[in-house]
N, CA, C and O atoms as CSV, one atom per row, in Angstrom:
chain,resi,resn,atom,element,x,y,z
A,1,UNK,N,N,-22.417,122.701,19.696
A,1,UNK,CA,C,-21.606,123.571,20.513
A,1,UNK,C,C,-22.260,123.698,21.887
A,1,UNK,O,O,-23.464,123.954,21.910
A,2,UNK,N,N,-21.743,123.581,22.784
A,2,UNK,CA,C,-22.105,123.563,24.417
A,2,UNK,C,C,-21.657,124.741,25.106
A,2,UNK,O,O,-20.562,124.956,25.625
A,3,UNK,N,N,-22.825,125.577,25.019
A,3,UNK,CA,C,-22.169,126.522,25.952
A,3,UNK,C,C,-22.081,126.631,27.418
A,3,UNK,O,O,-22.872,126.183,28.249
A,4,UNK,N,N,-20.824,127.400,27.634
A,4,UNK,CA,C,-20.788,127.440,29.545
A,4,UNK,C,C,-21.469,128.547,30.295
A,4,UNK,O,O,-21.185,129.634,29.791
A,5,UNK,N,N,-22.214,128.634,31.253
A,5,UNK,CA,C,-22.934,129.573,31.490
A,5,UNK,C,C,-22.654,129.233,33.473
A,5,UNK,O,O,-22.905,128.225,34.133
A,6,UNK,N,N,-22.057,130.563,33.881
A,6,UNK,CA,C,-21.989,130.939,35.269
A,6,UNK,C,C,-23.085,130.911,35.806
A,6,UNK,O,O,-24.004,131.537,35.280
A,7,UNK,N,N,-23.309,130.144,37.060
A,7,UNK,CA,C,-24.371,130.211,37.876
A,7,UNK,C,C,-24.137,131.162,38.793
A,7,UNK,O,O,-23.058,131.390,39.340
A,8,UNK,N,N,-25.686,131.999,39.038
A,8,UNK,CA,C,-25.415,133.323,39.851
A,8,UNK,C,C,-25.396,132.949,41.047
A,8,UNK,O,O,-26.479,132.409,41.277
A,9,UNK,N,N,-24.470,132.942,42.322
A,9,UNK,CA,C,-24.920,132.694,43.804
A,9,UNK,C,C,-26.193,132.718,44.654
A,9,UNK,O,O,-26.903,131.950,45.304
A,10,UNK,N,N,-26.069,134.555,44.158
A,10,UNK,CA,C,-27.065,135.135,44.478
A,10,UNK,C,C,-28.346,134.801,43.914
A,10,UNK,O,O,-29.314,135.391,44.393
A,11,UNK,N,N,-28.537,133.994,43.016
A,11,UNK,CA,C,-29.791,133.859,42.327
A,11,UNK,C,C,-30.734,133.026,43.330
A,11,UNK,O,O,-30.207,132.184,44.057
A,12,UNK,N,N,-31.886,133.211,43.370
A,12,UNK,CA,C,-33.393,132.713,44.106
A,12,UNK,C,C,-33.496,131.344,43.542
A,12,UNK,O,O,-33.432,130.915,42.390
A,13,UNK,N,N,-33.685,130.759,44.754
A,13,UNK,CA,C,-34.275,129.038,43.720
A,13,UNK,C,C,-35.160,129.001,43.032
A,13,UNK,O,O,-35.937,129.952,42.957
A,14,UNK,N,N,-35.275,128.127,42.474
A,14,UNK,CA,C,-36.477,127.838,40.984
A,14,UNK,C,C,-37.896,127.645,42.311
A,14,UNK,O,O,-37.907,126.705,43.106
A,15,UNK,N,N,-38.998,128.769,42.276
A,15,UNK,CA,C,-40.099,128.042,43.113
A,15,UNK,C,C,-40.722,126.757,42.540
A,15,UNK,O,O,-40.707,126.613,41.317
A,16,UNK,N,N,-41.373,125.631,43.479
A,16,UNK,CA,C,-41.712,124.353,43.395
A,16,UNK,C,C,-43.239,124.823,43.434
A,16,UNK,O,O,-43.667,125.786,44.071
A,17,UNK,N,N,-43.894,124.047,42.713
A,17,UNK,CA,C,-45.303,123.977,42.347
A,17,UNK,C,C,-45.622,123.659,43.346
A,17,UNK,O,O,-44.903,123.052,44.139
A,18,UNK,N,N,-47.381,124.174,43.637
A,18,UNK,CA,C,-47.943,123.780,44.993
A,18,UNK,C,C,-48.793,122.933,44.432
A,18,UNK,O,O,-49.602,123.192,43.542
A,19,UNK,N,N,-48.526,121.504,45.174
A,19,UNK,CA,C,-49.810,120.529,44.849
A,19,UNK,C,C,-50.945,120.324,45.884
A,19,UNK,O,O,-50.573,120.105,47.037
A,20,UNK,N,N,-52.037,120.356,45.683
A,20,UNK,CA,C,-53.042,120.291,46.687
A,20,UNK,C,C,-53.275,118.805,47.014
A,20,UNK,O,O,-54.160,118.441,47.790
A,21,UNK,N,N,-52.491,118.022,46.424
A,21,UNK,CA,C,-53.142,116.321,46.589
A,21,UNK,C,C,-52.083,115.790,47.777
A,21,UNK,O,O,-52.229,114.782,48.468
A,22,UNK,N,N,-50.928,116.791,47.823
A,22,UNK,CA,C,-49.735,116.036,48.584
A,22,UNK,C,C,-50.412,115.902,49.964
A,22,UNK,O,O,-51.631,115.994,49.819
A,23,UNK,N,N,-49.995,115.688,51.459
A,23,UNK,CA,C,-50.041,115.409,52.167
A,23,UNK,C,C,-50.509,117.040,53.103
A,23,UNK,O,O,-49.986,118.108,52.782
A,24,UNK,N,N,-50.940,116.996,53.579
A,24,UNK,CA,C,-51.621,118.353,54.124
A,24,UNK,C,C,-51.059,118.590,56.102
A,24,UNK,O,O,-50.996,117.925,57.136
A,25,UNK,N,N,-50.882,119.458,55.791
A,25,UNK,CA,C,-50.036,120.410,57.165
A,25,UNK,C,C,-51.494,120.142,57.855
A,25,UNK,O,O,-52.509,119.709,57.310
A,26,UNK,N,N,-51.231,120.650,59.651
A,26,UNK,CA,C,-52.403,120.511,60.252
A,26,UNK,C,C,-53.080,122.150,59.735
A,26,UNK,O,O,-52.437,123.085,59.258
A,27,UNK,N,N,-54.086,122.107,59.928
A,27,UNK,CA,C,-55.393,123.556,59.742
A,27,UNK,C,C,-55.090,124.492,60.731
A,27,UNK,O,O,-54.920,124.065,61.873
A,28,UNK,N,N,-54.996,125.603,60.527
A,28,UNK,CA,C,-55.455,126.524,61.651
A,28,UNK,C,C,-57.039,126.706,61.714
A,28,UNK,O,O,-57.887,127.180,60.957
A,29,UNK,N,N,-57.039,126.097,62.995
A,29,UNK,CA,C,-59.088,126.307,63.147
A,29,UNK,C,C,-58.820,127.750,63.899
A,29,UNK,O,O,-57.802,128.110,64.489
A,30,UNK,N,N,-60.015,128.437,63.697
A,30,UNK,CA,C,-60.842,129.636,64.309
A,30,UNK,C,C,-62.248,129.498,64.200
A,30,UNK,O,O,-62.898,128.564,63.730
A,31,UNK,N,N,-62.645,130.630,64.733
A,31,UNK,CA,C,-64.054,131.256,64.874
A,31,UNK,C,C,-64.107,132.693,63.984
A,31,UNK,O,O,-63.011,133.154,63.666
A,32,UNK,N,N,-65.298,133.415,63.572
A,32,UNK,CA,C,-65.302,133.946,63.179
A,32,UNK,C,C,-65.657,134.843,64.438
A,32,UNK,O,O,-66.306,134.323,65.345
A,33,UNK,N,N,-65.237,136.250,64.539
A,33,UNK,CA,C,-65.681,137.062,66.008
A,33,UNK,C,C,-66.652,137.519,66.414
A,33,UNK,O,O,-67.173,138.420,65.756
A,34,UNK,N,N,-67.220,137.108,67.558
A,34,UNK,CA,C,-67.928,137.352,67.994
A,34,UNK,C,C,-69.021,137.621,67.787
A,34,UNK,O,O,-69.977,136.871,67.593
A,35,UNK,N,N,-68.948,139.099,67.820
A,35,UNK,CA,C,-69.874,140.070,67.409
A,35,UNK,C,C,-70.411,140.015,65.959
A,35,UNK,O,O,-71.316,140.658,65.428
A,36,UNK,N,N,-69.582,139.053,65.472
A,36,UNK,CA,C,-69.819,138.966,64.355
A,36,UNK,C,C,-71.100,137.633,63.871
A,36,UNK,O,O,-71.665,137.528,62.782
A,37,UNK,N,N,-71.227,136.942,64.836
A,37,UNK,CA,C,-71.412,135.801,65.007
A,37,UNK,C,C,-72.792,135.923,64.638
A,37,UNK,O,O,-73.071,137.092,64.906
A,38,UNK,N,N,-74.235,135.121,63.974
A,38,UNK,CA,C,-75.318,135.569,63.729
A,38,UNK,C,C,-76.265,134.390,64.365
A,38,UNK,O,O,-77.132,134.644,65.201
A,39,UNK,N,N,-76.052,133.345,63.974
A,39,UNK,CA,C,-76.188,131.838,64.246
A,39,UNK,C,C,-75.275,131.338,64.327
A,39,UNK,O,O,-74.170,131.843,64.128
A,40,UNK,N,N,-75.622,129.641,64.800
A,40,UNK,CA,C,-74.744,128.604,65.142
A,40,UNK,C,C,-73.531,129.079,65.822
A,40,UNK,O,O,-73.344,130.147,66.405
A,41,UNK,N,N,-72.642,127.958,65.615
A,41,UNK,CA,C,-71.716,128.151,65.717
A,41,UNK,C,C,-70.606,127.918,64.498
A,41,UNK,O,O,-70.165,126.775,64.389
A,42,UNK,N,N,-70.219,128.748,63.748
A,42,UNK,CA,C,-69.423,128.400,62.535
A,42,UNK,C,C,-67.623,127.857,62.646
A,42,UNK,O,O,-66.651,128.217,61.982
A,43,UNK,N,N,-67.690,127.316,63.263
A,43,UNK,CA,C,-65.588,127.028,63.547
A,43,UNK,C,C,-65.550,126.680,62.173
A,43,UNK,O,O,-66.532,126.258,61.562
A,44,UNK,N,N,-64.024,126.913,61.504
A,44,UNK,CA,C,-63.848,127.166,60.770
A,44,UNK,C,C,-62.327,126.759,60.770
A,44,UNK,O,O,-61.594,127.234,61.638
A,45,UNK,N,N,-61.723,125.706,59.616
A,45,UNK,CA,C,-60.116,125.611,59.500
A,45,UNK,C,C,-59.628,126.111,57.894
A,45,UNK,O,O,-60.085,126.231,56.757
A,46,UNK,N,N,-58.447,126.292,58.629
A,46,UNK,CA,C,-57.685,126.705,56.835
A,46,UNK,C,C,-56.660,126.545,57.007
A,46,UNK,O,O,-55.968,126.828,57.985
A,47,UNK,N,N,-56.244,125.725,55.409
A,47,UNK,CA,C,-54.844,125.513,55.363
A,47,UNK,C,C,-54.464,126.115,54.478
A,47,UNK,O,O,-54.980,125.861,53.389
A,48,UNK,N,N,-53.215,127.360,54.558
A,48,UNK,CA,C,-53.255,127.671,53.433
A,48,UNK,C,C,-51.819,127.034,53.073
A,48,UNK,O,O,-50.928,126.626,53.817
A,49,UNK,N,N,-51.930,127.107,51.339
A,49,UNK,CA,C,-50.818,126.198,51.138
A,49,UNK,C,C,-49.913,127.090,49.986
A,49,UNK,O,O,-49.062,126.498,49.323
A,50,UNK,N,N,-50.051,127.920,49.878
A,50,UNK,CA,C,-49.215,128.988,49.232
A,50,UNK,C,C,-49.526,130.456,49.256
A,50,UNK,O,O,-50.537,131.023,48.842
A,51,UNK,N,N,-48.172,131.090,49.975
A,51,UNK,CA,C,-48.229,132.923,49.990
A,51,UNK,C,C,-47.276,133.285,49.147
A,51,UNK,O,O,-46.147,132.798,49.098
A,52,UNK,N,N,-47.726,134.171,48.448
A,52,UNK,CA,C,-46.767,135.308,48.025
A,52,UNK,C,C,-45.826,135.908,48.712
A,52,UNK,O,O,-46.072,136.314,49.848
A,53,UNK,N,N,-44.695,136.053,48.187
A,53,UNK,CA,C,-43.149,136.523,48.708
A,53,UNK,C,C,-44.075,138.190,49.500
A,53,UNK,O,O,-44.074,138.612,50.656
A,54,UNK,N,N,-44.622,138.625,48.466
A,54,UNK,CA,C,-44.861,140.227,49.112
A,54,UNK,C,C,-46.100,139.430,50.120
A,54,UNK,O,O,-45.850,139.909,51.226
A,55,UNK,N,N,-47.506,138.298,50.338
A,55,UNK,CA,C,-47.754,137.952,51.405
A,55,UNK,C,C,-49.496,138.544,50.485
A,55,UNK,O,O,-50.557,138.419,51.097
A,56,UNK,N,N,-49.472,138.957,49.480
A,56,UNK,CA,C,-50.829,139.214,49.073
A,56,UNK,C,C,-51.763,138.520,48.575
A,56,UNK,O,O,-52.961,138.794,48.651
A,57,UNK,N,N,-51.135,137.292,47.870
A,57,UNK,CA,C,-51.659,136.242,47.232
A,57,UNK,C,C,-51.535,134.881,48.203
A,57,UNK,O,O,-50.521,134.539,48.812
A,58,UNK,N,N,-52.600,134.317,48.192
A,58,UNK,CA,C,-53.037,133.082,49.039
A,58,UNK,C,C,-53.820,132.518,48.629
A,58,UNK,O,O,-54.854,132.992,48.157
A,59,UNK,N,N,-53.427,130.937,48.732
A,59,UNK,CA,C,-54.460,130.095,48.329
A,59,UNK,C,C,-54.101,128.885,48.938
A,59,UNK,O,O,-52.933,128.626,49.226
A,60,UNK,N,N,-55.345,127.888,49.220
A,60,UNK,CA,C,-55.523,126.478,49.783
A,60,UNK,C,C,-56.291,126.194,49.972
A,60,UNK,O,O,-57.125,126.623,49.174
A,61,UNK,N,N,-56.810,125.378,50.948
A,61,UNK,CA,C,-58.491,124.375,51.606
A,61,UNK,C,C,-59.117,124.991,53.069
A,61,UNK,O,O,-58.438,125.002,54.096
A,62,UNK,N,N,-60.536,125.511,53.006
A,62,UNK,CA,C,-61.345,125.849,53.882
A,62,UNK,C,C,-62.229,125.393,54.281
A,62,UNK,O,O,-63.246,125.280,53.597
A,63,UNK,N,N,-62.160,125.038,55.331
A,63,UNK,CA,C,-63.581,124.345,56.038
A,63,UNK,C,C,-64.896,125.356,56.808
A,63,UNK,O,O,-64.740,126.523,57.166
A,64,UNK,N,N,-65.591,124.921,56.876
A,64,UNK,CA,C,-66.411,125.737,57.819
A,64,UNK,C,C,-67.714,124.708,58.590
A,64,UNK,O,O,-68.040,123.731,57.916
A,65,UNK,N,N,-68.282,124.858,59.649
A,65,UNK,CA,C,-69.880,124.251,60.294
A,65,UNK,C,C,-70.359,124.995,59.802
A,65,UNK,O,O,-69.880,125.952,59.194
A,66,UNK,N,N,-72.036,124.530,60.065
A,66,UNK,CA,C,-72.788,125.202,60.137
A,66,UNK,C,C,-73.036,126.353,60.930
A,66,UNK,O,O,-72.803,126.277,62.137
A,67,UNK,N,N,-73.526,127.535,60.382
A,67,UNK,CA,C,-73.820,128.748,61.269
A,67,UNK,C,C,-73.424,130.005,60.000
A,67,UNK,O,O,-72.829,129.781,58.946
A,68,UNK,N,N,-73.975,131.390,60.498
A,68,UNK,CA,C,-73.911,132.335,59.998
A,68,UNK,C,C,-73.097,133.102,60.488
A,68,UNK,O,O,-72.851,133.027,61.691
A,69,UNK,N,N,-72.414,134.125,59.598
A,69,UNK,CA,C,-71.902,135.226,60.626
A,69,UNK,C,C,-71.803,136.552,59.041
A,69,UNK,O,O,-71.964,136.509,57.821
A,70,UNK,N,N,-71.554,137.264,59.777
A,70,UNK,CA,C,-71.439,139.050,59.282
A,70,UNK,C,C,-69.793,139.203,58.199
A,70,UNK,O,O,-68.720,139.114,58.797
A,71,UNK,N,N,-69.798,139.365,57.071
A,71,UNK,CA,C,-68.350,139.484,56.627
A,71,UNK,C,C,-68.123,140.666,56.048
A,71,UNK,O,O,-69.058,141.353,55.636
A,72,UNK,N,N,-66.649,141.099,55.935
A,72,UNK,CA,C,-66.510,142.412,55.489
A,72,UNK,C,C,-65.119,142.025,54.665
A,72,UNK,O,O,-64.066,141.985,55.302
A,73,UNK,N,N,-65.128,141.749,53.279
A,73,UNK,CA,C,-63.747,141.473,52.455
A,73,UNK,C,C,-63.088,142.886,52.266
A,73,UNK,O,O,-63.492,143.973,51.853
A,74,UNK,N,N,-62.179,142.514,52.633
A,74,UNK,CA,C,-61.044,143.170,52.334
A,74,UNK,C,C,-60.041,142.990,50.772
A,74,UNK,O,O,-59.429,143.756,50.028
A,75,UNK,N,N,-60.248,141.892,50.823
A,75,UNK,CA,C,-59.918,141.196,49.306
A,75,UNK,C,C,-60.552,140.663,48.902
A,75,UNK,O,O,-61.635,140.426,49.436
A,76,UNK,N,N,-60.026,139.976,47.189
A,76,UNK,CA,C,-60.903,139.671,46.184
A,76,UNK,C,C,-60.533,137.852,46.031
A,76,UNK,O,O,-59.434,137.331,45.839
A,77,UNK,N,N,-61.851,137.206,46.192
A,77,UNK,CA,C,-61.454,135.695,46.635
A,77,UNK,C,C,-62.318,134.981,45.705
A,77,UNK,O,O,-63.503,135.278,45.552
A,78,UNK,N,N,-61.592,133.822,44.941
A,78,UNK,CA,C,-61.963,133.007,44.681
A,78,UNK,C,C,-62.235,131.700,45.230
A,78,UNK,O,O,-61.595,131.145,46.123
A,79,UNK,N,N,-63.243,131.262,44.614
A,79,UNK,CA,C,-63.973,130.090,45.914
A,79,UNK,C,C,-64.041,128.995,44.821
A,79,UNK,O,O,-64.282,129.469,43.710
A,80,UNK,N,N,-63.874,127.499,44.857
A,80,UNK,CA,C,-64.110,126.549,44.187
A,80,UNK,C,C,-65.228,125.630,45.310
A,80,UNK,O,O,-64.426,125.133,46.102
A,81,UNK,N,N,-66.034,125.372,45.559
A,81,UNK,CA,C,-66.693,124.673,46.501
A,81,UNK,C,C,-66.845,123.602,46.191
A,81,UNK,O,O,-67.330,123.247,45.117
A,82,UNK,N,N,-66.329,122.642,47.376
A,82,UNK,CA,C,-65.886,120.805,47.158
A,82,UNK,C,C,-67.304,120.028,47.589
A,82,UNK,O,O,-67.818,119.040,47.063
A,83,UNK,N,N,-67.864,121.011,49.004
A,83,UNK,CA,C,-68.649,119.859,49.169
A,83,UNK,C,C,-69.727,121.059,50.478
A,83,UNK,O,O,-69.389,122.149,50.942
A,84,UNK,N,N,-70.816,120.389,50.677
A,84,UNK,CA,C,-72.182,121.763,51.439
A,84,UNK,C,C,-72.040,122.382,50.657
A,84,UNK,O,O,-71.497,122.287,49.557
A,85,UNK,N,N,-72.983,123.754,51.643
A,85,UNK,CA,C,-73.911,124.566,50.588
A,85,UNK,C,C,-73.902,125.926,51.487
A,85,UNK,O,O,-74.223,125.951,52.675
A,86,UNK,N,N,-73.535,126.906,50.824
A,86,UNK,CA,C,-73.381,128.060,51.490
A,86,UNK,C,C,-74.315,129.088,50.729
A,86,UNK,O,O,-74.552,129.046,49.522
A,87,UNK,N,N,-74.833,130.065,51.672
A,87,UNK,CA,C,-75.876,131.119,51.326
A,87,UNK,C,C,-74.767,132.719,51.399
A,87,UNK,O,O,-74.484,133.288,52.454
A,88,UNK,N,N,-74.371,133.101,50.208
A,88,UNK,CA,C,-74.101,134.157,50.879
A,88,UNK,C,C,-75.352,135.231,50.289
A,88,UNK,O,O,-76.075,135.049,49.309
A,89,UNK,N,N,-75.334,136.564,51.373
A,89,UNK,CA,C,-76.233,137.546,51.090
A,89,UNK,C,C,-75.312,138.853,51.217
A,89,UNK,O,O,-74.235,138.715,51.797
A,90,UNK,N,N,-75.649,140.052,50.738
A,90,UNK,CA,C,-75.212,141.226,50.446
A,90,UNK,C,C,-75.742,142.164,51.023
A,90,UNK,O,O,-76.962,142.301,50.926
A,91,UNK,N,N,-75.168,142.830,51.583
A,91,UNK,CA,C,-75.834,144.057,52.253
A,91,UNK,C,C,-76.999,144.626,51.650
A,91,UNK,O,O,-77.959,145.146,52.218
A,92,UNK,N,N,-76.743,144.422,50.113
A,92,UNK,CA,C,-77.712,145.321,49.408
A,92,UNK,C,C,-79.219,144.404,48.676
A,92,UNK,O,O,-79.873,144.597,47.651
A,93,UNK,N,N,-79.315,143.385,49.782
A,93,UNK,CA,C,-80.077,142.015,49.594
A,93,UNK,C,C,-79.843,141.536,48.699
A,93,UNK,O,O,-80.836,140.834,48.508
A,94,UNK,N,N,-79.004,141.331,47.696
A,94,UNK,CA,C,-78.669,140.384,46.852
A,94,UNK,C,C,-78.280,138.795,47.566
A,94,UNK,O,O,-77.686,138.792,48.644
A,95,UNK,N,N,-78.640,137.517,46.921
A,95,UNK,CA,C,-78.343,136.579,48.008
A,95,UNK,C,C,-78.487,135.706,46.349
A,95,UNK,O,O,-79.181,135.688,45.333
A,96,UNK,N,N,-77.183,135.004,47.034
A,96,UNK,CA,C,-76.850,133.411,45.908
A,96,UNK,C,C,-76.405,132.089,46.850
A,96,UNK,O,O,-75.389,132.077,47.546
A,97,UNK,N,N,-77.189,131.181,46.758
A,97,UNK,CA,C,-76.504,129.949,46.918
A,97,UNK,C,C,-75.655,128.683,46.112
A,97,UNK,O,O,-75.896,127.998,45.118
A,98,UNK,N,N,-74.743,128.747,46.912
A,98,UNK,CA,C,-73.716,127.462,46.097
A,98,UNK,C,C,-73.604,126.591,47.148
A,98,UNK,O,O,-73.695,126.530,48.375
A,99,UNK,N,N,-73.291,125.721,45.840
A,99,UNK,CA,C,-73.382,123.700,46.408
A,99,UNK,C,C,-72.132,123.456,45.923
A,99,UNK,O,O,-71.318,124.166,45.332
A,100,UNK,N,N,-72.132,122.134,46.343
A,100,UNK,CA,C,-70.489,121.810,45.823
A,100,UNK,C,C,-70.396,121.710,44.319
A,100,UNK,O,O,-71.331,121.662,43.520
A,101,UNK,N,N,-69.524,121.695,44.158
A,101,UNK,CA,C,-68.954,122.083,42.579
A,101,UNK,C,C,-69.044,123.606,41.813
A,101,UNK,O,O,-68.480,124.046,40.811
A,102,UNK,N,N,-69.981,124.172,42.722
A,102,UNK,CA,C,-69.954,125.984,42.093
A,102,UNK,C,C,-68.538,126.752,42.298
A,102,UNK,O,O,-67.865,126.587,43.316
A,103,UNK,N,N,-68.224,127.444,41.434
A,103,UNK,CA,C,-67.156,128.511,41.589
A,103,UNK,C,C,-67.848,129.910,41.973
A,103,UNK,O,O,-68.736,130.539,41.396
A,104,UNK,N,N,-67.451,130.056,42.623
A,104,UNK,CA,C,-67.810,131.991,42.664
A,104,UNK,C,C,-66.189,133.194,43.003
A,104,UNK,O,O,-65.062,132.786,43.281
A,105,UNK,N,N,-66.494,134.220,42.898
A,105,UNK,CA,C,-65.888,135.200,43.468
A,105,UNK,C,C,-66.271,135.991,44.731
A,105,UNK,O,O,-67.492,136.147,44.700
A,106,UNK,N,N,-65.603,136.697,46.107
A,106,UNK,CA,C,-66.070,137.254,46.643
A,106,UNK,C,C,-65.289,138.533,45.839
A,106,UNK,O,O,-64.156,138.213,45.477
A,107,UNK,N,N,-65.712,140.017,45.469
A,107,UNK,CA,C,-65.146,141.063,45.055
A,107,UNK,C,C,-64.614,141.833,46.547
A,107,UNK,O,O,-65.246,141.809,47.603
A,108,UNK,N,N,-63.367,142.467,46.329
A,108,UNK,CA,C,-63.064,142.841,47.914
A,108,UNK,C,C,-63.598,144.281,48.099
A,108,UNK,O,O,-63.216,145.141,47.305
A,109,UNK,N,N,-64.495,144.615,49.138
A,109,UNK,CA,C,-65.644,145.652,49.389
A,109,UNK,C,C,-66.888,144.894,49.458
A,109,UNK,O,O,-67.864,145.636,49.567
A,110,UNK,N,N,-67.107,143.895,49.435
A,110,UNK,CA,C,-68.530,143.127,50.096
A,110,UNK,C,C,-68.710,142.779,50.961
A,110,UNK,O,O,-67.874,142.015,51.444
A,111,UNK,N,N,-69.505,142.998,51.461
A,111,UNK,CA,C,-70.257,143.312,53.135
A,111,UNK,C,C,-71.532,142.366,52.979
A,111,UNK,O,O,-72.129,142.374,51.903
A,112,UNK,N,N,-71.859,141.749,53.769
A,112,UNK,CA,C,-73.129,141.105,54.237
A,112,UNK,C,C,-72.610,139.906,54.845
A,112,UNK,O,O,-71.492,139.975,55.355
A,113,UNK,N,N,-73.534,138.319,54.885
A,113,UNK,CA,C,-73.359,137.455,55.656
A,113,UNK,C,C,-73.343,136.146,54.674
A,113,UNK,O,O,-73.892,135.995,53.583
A,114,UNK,N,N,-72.640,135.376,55.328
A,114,UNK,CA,C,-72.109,133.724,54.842
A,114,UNK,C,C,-72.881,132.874,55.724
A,114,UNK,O,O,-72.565,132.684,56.899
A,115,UNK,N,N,-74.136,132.240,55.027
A,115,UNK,CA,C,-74.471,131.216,56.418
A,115,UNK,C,C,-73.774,129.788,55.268
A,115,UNK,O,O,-73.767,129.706,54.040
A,116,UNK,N,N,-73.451,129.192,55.939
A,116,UNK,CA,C,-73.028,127.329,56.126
A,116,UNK,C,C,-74.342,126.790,56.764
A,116,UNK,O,O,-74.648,126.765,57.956
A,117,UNK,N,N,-75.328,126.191,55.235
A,117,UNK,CA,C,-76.004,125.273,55.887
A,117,UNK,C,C,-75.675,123.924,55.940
A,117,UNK,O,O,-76.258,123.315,56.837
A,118,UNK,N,N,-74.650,123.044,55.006
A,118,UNK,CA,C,-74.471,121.938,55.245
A,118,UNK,C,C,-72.675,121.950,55.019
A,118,UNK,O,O,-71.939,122.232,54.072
A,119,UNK,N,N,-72.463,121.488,56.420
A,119,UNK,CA,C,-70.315,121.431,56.302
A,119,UNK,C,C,-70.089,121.566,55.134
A,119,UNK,O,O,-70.551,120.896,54.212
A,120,UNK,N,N,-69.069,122.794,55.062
A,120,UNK,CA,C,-68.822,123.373,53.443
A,120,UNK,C,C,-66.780,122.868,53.855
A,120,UNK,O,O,-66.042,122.786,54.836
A,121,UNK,N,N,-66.716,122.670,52.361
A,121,UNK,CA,C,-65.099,122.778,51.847
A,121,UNK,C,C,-65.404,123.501,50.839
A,121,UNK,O,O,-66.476,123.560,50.236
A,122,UNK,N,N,-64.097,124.251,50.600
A,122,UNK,CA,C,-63.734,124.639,49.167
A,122,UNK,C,C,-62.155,125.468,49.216
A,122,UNK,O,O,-61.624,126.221,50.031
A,123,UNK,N,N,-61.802,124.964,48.067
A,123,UNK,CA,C,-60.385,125.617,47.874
A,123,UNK,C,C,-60.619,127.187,47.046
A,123,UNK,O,O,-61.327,127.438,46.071
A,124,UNK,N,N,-59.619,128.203,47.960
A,124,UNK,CA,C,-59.521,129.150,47.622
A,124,UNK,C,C,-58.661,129.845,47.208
A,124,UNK,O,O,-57.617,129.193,47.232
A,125,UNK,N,N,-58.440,131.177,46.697
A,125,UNK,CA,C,-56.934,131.728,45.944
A,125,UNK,C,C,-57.837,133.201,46.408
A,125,UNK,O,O,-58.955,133.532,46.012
A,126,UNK,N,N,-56.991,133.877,47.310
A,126,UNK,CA,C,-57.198,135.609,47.208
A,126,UNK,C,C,-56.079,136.178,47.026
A,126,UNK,O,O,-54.942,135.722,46.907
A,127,UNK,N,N,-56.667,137.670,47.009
A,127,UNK,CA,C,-55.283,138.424,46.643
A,127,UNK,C,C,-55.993,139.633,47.622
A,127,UNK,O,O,-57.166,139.998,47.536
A,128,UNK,N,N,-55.068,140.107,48.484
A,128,UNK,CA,C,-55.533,141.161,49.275
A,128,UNK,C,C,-54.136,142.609,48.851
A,128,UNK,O,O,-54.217,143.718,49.380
């Protein structure tokens, strides 16, 4: 038996999976500010390749140079690291380094500094 079933007009399209292998949009490069700045010079690109309808959830590919600077999360970020080696430290001197292939979390309320000692990638997913 085959049933008939009305399609709603109004209904939202089916969302399409985000693949990270497809072909990649250009980066938005920045700097981290100023004042914020500790060493080097850190420029920095990101592509992100999927937001949330409400705009809270994000995730894609981050680059960074070498250099340090001062961070203050606002959100809670997951980090997959592709390739370098990043130092982060904690206000409250806690300090971990990751190399490529480490996963970490940033928890959102952490304060201290990110140095990039060797050109870092890694794909990320936050939720602010």
């Amino acid at each position: 038996m085959t049933e008939n079933k009305a399609i709603d007009p109004s209904a939202k399209p089916m969302p399409k999976v985000v693949s990270f292998q497809d072909p990649l949009p250009e980066p938005q490069r920045y700097r981290p500010q100023a004042d914020r700045v500790l060493s080097g010079d850190p420029a920095q690109a990101a592509t992100n390749l999927f937001k949330s309808d409400d705009g809270r959830f994000n995730s894609g590919i981050w680059e960074a140079k070498p250099g340090k600077w001062r961070v203050v999360f606002t959100e809670s970020e997951f980090c997959h690291l592709l390739a370098g080696v990043i130092v982060v430290t904690g206000d409250d001197g806690s300090q971990r380094t990751f190399r490529a292939g480490d996963a970490f979390v940033s928890p959102a309320g952490f304060t201290g500094t990110w140095e990039i000692i060797e050109p870092a990638k890694k794909l990320y997913a936050y939720y602010e």
